[in-house]
C-alpha positions as protocol buffer text, in pm:
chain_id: "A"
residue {
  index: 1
  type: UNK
  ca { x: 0 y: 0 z: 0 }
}
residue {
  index: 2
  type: UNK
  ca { x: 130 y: 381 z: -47 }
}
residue {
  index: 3
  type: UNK
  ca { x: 139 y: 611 z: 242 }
}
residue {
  index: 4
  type: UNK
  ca { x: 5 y: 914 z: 157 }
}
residue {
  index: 5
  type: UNK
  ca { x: 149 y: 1166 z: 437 }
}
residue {
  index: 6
  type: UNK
  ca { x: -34 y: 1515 z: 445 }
}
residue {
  index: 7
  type: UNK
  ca { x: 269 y: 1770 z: 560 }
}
residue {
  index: 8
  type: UNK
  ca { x: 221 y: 2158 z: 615 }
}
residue {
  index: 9
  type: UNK
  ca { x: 424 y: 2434 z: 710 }
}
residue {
  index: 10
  type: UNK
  ca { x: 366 y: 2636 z: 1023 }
}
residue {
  index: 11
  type: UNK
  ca { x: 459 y: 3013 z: 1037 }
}
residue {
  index: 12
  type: UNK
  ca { x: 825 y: 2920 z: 1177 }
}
residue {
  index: 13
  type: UNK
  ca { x: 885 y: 2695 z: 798 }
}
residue {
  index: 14
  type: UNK
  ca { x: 896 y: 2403 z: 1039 }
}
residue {
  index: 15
  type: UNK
  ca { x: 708 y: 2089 z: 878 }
}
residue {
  index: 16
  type: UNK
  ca { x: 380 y: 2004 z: 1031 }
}
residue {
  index: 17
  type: UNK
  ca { x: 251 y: 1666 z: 982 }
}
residue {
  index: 18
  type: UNK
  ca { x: -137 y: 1647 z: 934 }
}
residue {
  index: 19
  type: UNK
  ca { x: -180 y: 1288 z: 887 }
}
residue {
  index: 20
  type: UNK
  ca { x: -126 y: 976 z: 629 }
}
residue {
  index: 21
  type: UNK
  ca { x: -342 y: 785 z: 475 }
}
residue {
  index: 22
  type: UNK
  ca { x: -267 y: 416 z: 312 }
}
residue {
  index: 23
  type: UNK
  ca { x: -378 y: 342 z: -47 }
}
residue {
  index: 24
  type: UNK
  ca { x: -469 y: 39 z: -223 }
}
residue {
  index: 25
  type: UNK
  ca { x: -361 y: 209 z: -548 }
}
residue {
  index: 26
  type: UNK
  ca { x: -289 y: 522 z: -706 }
}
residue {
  index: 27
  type: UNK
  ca { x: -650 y: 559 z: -935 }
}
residue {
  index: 28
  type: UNK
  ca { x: -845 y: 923 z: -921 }
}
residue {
  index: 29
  type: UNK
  ca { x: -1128 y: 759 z: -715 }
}
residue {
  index: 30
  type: UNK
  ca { x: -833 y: 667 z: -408 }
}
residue {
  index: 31
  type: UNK
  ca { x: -729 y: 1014 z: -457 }
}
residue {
  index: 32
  type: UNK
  ca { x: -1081 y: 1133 z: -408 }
}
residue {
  index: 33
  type: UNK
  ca { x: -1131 y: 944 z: -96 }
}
residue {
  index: 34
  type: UNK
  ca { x: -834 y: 1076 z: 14 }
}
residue {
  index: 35
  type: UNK
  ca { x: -861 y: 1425 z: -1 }
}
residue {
  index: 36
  type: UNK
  ca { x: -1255 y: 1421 z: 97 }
}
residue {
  index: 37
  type: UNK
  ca { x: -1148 y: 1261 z: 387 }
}
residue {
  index: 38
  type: UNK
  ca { x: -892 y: 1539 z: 456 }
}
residue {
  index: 39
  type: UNK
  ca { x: -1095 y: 1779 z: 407 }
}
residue {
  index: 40
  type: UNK
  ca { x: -1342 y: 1619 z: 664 }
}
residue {
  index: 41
  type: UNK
  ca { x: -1064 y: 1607 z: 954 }
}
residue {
  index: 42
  type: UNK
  ca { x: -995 y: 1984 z: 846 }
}
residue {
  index: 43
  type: UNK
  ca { x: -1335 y: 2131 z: 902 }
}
residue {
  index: 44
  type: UNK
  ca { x: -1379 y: 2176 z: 524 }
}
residue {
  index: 45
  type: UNK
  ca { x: -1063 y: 2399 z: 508 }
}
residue {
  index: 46
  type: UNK
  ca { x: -853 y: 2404 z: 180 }
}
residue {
  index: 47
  type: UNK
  ca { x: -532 y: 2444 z: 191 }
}
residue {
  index: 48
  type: UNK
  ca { x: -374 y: 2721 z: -21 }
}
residue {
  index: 49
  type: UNK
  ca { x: -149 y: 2546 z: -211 }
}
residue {
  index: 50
  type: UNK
  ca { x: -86 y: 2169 z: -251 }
}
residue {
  index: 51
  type: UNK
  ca { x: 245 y: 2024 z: -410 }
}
residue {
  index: 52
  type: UNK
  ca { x: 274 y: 1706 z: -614 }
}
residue {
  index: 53
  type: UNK
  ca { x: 455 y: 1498 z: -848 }
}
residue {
  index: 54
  type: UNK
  ca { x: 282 y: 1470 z: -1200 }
}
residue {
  index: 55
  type: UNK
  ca { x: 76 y: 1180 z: -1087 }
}
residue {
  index: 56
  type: UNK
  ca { x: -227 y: 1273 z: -1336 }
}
residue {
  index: 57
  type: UNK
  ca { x: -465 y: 1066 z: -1109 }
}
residue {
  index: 58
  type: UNK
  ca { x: -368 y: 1302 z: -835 }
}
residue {
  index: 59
  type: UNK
  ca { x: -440 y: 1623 z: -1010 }
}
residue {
  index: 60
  type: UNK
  ca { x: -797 y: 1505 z: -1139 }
}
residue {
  index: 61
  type: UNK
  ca { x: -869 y: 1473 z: -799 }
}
residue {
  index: 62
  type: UNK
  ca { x: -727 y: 1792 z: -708 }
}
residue {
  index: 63
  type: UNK
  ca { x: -966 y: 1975 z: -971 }
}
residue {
  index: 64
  type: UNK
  ca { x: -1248 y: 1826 z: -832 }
}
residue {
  index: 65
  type: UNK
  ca { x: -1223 y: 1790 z: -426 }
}
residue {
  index: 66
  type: UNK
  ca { x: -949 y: 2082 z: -380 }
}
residue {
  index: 67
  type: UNK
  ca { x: -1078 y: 2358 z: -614 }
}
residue {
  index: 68
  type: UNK
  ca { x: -962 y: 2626 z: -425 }
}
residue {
  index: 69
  type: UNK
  ca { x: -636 y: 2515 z: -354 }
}
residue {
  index: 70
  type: UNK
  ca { x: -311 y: 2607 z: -596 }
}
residue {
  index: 71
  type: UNK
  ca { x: -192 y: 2300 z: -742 }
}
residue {
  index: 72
  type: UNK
  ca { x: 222 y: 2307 z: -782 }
}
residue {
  index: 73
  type: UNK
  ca { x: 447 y: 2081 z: -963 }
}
residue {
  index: 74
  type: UNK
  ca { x: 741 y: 1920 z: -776 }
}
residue {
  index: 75
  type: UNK
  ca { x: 1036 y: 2069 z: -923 }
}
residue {
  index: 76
  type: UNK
  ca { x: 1233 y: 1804 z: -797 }
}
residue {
  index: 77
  type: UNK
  ca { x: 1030 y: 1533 z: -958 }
}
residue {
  index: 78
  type: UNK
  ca { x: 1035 y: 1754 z: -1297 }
}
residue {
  index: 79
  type: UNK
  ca { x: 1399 y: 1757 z: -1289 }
}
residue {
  index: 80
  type: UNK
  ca { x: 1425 y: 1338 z: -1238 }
}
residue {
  index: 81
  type: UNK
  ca { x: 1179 y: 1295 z: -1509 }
}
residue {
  index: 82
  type: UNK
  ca { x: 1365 y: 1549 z: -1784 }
}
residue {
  index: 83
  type: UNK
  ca { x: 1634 y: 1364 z: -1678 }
}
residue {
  index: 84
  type: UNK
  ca { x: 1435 y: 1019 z: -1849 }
}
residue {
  index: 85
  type: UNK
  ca { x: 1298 y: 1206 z: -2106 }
}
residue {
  index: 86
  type: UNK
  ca { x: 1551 y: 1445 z: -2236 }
}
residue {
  index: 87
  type: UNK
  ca { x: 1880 y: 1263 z: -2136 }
}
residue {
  index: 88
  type: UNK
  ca { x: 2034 y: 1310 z: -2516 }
}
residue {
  index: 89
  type: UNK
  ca { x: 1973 y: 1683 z: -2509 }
}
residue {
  index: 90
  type: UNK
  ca { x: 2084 y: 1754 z: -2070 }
}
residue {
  index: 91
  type: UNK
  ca { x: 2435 y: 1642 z: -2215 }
}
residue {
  index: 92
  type: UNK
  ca { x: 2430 y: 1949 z: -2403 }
}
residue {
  index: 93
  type: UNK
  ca { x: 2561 y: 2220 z: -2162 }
}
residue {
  index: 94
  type: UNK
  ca { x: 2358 y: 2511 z: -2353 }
}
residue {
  index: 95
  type: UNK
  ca { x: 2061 y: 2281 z: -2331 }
}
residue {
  index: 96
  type: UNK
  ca { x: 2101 y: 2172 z: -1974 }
}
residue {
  index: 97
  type: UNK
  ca { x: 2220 y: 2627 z: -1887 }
}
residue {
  index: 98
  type: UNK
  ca { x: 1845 y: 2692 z: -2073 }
}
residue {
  index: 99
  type: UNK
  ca { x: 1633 y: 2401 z: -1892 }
}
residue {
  index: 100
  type: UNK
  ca { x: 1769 y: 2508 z: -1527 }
}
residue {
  index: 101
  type: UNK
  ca { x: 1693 y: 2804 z: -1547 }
}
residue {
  index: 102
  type: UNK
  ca { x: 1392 y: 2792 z: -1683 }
}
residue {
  index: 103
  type: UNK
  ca { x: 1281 y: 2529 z: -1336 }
}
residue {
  index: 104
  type: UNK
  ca { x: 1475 y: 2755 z: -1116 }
}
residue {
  index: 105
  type: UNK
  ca { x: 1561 y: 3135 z: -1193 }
}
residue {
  index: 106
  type: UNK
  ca { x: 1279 y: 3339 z: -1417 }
}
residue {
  index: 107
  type: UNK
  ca { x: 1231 y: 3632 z: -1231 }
}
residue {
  index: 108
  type: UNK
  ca { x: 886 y: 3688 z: -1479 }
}
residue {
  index: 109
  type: UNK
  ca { x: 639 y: 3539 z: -1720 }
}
residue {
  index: 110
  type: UNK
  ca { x: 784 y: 3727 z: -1960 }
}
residue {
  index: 111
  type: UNK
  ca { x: 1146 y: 3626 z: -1866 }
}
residue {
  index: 112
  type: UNK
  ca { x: 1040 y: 3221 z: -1868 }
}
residue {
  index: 113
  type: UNK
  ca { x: 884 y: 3261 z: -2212 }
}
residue {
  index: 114
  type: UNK
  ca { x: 1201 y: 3432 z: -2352 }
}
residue {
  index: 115
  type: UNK
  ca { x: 1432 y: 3156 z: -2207 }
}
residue {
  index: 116
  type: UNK
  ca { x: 1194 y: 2861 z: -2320 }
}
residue {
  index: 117
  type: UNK
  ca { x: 1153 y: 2986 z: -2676 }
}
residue {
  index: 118
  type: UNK
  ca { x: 1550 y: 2962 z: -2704 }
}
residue {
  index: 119
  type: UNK
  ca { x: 1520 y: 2648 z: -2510 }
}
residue {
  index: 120
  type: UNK
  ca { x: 1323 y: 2436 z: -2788 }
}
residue {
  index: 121
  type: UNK
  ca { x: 1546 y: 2598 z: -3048 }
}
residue {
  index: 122
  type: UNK
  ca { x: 1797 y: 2344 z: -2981 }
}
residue {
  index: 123
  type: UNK
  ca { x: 1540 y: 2049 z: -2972 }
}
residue {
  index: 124
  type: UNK
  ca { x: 1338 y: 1872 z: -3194 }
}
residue {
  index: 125
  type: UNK
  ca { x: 1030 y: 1946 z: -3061 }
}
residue {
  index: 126
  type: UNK
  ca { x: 821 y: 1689 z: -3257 }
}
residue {
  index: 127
  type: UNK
  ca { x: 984 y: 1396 z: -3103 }
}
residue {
  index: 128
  type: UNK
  ca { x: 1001 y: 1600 z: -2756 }
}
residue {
  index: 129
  type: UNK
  ca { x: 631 y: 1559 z: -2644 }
}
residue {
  index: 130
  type: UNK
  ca { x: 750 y: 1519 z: -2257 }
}
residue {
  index: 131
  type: UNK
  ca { x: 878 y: 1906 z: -2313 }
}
residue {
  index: 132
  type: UNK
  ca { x: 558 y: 1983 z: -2499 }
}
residue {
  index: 133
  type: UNK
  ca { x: 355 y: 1902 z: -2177 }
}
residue {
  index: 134
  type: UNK
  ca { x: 540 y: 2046 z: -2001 }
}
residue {
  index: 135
  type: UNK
  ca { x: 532 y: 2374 z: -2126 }
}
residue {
  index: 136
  type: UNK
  ca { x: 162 y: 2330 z: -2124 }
}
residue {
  index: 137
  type: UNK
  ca { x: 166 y: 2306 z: -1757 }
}
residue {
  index: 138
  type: UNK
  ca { x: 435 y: 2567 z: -1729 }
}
residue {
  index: 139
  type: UNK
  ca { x: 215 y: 2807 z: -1498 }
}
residue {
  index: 140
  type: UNK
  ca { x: 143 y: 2441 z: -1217 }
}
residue {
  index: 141
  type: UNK
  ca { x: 544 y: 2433 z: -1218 }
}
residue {
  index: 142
  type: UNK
  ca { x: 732 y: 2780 z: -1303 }
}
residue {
  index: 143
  type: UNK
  ca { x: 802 y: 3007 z: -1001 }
}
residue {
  index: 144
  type: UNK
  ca { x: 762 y: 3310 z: -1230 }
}
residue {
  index: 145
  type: UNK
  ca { x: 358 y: 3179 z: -1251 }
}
residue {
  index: 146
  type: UNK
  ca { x: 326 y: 3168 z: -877 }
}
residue {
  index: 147
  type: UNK
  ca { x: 391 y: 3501 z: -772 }
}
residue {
  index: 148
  type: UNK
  ca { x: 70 y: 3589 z: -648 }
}
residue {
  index: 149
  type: UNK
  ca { x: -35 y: 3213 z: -472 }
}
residue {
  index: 150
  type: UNK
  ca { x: 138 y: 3142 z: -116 }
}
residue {
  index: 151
  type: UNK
  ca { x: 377 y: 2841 z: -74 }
}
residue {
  index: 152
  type: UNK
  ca { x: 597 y: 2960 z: 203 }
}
residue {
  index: 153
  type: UNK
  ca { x: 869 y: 2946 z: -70 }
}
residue {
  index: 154
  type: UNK
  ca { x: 849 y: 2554 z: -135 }
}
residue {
  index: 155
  type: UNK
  ca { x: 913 y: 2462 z: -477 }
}
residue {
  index: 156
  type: UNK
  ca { x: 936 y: 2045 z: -410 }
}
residue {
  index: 157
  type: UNK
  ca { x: 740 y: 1749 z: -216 }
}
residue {
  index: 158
  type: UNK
  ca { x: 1073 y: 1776 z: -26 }
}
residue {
  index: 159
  type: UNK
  ca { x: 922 y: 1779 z: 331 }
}
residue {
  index: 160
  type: UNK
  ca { x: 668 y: 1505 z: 229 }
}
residue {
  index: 161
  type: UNK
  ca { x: 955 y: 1257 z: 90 }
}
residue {
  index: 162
  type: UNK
  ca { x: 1146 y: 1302 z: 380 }
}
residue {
  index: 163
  type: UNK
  ca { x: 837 y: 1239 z: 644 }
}
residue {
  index: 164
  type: UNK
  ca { x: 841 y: 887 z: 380 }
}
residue {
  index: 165
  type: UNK
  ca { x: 1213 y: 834 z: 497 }
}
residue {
  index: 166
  type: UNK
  ca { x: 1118 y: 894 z: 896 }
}
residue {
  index: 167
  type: UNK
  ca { x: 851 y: 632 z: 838 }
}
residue {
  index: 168
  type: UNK
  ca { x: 1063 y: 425 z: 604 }
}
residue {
  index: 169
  type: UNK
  ca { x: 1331 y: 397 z: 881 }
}
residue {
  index: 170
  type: UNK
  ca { x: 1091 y: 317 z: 1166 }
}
residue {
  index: 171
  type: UNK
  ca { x: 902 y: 60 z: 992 }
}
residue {
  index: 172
  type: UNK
  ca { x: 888 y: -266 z: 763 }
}
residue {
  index: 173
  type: UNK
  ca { x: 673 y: -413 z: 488 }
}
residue {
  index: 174
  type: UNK
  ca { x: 583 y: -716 z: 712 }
}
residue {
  index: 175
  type: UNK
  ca { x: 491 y: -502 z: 999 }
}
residue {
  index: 176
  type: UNK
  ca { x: 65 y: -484 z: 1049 }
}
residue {
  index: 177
  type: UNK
  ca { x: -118 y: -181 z: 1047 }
}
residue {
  index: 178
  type: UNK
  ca { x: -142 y: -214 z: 1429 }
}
residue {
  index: 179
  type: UNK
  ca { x: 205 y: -171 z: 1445 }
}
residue {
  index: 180
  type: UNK
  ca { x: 299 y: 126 z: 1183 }
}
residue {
  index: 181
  type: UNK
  ca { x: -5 y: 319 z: 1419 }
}
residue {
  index: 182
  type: UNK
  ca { x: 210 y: 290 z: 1704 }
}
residue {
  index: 183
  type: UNK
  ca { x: 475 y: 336 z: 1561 }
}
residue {
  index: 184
  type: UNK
  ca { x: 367 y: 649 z: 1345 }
}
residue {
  index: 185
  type: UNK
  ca { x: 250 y: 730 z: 1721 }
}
residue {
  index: 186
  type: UNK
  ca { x: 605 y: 776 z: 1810 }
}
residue {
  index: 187
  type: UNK
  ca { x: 709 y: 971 z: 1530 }
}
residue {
  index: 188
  type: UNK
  ca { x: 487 y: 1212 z: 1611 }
}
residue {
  index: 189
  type: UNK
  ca { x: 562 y: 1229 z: 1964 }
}
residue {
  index: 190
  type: UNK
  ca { x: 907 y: 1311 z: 1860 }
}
residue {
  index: 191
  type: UNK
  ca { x: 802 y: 1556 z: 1590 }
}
C-alpha cells in the first residue's frame, strides 16, 4: 500500500505533519477518498497550495475535491523525469544552462517565455512531447507563474519525501497496520 502523508508548514517553515493515509492504489477515485477525507478532519478547510509529483490521477482529484487550492508541480520530480525524457539533449551544456533556469531562476512570465523559446530551439520538438507538456503546464510548475499564490517558498514534495524516509526507517513491509499506528505514534511524539 502507499502512504500518503499530508505535511504543512507552520509560520516558523517548520514541517507540520497532518496525517497519512494508506492506499490500495494510485487511481483518481483513491485520490478522491483521500482528499474528501482530509478535508473532513480539516473542518472543510482548503489548503492554499498543494504540491505534487505529475501523478495525473492526483491532479484530477485535485480539480475536483481541492478547487480552491493552488496546485504546484514538484520541481524536484520535474527535474528526475527530464532527466528520463531528455537525457540526449541535458548532455548538451547550452541545453542543460536553458532548462535550469527555466525550473529555477525566471524572475517573470515574460522572462520564462524568452528563455523557453530559445530552449526548444535546440530540440526537436516533434519527437520532444515530454517538453511539450510540459510547457503546457508551465504556470502548475514555473516560479515566475506563482507570484501571487502562497507556498511559504516551497518549490518540491521535499518535506513530504522526507516524512516517507522517517517512516521508512521506523518501519517494515511485514509489519501490520497495528504496528505502523504505534509506531507512526512515536514519530509524532518526537516531531
Amino acid at each position: 500500500m502507499a502512504c500518503a502523508p499530508f505535511i504543512g508548514v507552520n509560520h516558523h517553515k517548520q514541517s507540520v505533519l497532518f496525517g497519512c493515509a494508506f492506499l490500495l492504489n494510485e487511481t483518481t477515485e483513491s485520490f478522491v477518498w483521500l482528499f474528501e477525507s482530509f478535508l473532513e478532519a480539516m473542518d472543510g478547510l482548503q489548503p492554499k497550495t498543494i504540491f505534487t509529483d505529475q501523478c495525473q490521477a492526483m491532479a484530477n482529484a485535485i480539480k475536483r475535491v481541492l478547487p480552491k487550492s493552488q496546485h504546484r508541480l514538484c520541481l524536484w520530480h520535474i527535474g528526475q523525469n527530464a532527466a528520463k525524457h531528455l537525457s540526449y539533449y541535458l548532455r548538451k551544456p547550452d541545453f542543460k544552462v536553458l532548462f535550469n533556469r527555466c525550473l529555477y531562476n525566471c524572475g517573470s512570465e515574460q522572462e520564462f517565455e524568452e528563455v523557453w523559446a530559445r530552449l526548444v530551439t535546440k530540440v526537436d520538438i516533434s519527437k520532444c512531447s515530454w517538453l511539450k507538456k510540459n510547457y503546457e503546464l508551465r504556470a502548475n510548475w514555473c516560479p515566475a507563474f506563482s507570484k501571487n499564490y502562497f507556498s511559504a517558498v516551497i518549490l518540491s514534495t521535499q518535506r513530504s519525501e522526507s516524512m516517507n524516509n522517517v517512516f521508512r526507517t521506523v518501519t517494515c513491509k511485514t509489519m501490520s497496520l497495528t504496528q505502523f499506528v504505534l509506531r507512526y505514534e512515536k514519530v509524532l511524539q518526537r516531531r
